[in-house]
C-alpha positions in Angstrom: -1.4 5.2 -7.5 -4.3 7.6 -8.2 -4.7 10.7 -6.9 -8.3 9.4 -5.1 -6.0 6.6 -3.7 -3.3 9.1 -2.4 -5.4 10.9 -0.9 -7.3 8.8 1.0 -3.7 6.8 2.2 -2.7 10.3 3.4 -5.6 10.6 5.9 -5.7 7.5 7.0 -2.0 7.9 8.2 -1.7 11.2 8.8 -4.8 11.5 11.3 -3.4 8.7 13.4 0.2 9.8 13.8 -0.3 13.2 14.7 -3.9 13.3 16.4 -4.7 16.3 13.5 -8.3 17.2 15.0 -7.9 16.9 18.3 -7.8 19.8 21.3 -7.9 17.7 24.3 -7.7 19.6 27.9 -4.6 20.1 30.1 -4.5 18.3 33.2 -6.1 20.1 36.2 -3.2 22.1 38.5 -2.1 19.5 41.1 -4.2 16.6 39.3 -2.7 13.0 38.6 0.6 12.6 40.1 3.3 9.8 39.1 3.1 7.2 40.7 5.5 6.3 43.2 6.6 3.2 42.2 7.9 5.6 39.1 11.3 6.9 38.1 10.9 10.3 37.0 13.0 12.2 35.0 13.3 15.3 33.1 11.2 14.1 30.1 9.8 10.9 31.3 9.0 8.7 33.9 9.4 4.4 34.3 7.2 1.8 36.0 8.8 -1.5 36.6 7.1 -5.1 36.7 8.3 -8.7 35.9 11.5 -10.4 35.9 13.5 -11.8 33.0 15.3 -10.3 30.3 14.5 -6.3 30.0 12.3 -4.6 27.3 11.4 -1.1 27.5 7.7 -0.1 26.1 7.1 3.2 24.6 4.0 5.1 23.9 2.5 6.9 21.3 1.6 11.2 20.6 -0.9 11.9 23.6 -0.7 8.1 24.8 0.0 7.2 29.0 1.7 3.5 29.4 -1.6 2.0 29.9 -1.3 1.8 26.0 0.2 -1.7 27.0 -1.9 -3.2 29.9 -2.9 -5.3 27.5 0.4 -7.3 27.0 2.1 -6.3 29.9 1.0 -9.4 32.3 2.0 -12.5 30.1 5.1 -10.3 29.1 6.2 -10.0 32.7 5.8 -13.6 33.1 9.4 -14.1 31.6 10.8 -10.5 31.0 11.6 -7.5 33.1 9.1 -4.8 31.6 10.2 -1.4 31.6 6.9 1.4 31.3 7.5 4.7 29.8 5.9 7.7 29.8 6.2 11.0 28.3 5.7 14.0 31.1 2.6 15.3 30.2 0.6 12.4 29.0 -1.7 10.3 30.9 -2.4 13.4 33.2 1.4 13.6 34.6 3.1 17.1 35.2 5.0 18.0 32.2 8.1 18.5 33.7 11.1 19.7 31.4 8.7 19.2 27.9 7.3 23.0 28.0 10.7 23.6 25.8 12.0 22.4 22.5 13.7 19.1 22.5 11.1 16.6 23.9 12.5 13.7 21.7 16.1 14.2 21.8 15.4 14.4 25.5 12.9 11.4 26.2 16.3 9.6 24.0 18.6 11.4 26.7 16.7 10.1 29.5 16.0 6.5 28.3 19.8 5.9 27.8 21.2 7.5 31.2 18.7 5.5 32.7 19.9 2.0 31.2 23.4 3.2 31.9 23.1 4.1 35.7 21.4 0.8 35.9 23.8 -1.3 33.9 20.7 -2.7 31.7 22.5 -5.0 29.3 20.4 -6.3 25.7 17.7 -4.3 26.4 15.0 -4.8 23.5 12.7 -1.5 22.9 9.1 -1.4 21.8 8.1 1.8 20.5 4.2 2.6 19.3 3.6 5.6 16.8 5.6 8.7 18.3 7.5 6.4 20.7 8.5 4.3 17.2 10.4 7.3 16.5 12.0 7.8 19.6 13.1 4.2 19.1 14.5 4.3 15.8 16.4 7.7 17.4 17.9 5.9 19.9 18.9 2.8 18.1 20.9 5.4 16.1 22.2 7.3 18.7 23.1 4.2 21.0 23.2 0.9 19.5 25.5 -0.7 22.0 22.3 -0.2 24.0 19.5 -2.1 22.5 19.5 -5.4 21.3 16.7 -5.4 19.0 13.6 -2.4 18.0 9.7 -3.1 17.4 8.4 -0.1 15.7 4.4 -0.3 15.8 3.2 2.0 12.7 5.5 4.2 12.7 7.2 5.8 9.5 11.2 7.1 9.5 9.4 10.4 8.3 5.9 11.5 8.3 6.4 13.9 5.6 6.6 11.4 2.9 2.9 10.8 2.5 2.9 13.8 0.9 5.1 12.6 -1.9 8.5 11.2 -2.4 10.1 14.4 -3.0 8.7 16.2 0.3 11.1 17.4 2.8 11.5 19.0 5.9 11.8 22.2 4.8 8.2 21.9 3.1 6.3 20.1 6.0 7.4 22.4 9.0 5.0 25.4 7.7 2.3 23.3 8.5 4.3 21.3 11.8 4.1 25.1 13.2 0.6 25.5 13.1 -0.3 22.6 14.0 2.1 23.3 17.4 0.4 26.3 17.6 -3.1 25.1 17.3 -2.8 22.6 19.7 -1.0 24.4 22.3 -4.2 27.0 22.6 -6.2 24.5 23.5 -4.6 24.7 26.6 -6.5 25.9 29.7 -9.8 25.6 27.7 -12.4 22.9 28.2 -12.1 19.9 26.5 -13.1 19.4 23.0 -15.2 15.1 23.9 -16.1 15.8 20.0 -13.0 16.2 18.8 -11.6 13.4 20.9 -13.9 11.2 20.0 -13.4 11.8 16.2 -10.0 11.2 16.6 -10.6 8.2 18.5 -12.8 6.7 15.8 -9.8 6.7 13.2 -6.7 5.9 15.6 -8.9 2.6 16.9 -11.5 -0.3 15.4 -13.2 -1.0 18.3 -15.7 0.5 20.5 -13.5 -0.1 23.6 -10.7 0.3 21.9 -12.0 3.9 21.0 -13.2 4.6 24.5 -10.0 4.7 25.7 -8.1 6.5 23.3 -10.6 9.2 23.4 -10.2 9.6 27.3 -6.2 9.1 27.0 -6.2 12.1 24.2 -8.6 14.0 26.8 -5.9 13.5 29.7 -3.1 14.9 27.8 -1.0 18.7 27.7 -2.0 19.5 24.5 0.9 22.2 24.9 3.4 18.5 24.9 1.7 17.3 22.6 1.5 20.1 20.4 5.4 20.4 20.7 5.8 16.8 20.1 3.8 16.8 16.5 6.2 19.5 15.1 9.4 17.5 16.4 8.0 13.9 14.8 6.8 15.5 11.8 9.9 17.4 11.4 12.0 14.6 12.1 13.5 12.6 9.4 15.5 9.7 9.3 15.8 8.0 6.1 19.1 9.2 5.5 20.2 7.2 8.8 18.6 3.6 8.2 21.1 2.2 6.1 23.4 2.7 9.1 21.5 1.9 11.7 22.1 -2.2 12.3 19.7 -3.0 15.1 17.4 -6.0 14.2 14.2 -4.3 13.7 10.4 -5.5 13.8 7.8 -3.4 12.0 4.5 -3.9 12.9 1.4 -2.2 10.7 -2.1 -2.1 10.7 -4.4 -2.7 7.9 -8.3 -3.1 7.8 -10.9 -3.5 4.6 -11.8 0.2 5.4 -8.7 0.9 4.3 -6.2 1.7 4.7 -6.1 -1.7 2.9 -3.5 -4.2 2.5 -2.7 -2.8 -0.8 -2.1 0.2 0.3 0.0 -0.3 3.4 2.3 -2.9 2.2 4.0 -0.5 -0.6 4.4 2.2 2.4 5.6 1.2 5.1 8.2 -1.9 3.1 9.1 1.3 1.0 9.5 3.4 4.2 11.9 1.0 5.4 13.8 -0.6 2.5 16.9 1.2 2.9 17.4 -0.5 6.3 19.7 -3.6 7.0 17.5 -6.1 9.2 14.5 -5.6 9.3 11.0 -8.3 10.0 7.6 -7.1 8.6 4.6 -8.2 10.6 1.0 -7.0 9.3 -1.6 -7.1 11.2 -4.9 -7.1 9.7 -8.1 -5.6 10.9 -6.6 -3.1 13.0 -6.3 0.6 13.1 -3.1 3.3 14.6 -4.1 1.1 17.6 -3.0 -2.0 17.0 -2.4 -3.8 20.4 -6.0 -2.4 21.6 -7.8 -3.6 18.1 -6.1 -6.9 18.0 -4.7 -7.9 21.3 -3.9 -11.4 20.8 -2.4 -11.5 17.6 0.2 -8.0 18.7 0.6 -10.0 22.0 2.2 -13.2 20.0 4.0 -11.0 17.6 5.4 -9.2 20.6 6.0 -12.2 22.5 8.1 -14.0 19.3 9.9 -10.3 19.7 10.5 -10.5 23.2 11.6 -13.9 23.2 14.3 -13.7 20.2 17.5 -14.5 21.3 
């Protein structure tokens, strides 16, 4: 690969996982409860519709549930959907994620909550950041999940910046990036930065709309703690162990990145694991359920539906 090439295959990934130039404002004191319907936890909260066999859906950096209105209604035709969000997204209070330990606890959560309701073969679909949280919890509890859809998600981010990065060399920059977004907190919101963010996490105009005013609703101090945790998380060295059928789903567009350039990745990122189902979608940015609703809905759906 040229360095032109590596370069440009770094920002196109790295701007959507980790929303790099955005500041968006905190959520006004007392604004935007949970809903009641809700569960809420220490880390995060679950809406429950349809009937069936369960699947949990779980949002990206920044992103509330409503990442999934999309696909939610035919889903809950034949499935009991689980909605999760992260405290501190989509306007909610951010409850216990002030403090180190947002992904090890949204894990914690998810996994007393399928035990305390004896949820048996639950499937989990997780998008960006909750991709992650997936892939952690399929290693931490495989007795309970049946199967994993990641949604452009990568076992570590720091590997864009070459095969030999580690940990150790990306949390310099994990810090400041905590940092920086955390003092955005209390300040108004930066619509420009939003909206520039928007513009390379999504395709479409509508699309971009509402990942603008989702980035706009969240705690930049959670989401500034949850960058340093994803990008400082890495889990290659568990995927070889971890046996839970898994479904990747990535995006690629003409405007790159291309085809070319996200096969290699993201079958690379994942070689090392025992099952796993590639599904590209094509044009389609960070966001892919919002830039190609139909074709994520069947791929979910086949997902959903696997026995």
């Amino acid at each position: 690969m040229t360095p032109a090439n590596k370069g440009r295959l770094i920002a196109a990934f790295a701007f959507p996982l980790f929303l790099l130039n955005a500041s968006p404002a905190h959520a006004a004191p007392g604004a935007i409860a949970t809903a009641p319907a809700a569960t809420v936890m220490d880390h995060i909260s679950i809406e429950v519709t349809g009937s069936g066999s369960p699947i949990f859906l779980i949002p990206g950096l920044a992103s509330p549930r409503a990442t999934w209105d999309g696909v939610v209604p035919e889903l809950a035709k034949t499935h009991r959907v689980y909605l999760v969000q992260v405290n501190g997204f989509g306007g909610d209070a951010p409850g216990a994620n002030l403090t180190p330990g947002i992904l090890d606890g949204v894990v914690a959560d998810l996994d007393g909550y399928i035990a305390k309701n004896n949820i048996k073969g639950a499937a989990i679909v997780g998008h960006s950041m909750g991709g992650l949280v997936g892939l952690m919890f399929a290693k931490a509890h495989p007795d309970h999940v049946s199967r994993l859809m990641i949604v452009d998600s990568l076992p570590f981010f720091g590997m864009l910046f070459g095969p030999t990065a580690t940990v150790a060399m990306v949390e310099p920059q994990g810090k400041a990036m905590r940092d920086q977004m955390a003092a955005a907190y209390g300040k108004p919101a930066d619509a420009a930065g939003a909206e520039a963010t928007a513009n390379r996490l999504a395709l479409k105009p509508e699309s971009r709309a509402k990942v603008k005013a989702w980035a706009m609703a969240a705690d930049p101090r959670v989401s500034g703690e949850a960058v340093y945790e994803d990008l400082t998380t890495d889990l290659r060295p568990d995927l070889a162990g971890i046996k839970t059928p898994i479904t990747l789903v990535y995006p690629w567009a003409e405007t790159g990145p291309t085809k070319a350039m996200a096969d290699p990745l993201y079958r690379g990122a994942y070689a090392a694991a025992p099952n796993v189902t590639f599904v590209d979608v094509g044009d389609s940015a960070h966001f892919v359920m919002l830039d190609q609703p139909a074709v994520f809905g069947a791929a979910l759906k086949r997902f959903a539906d696997a026995k």
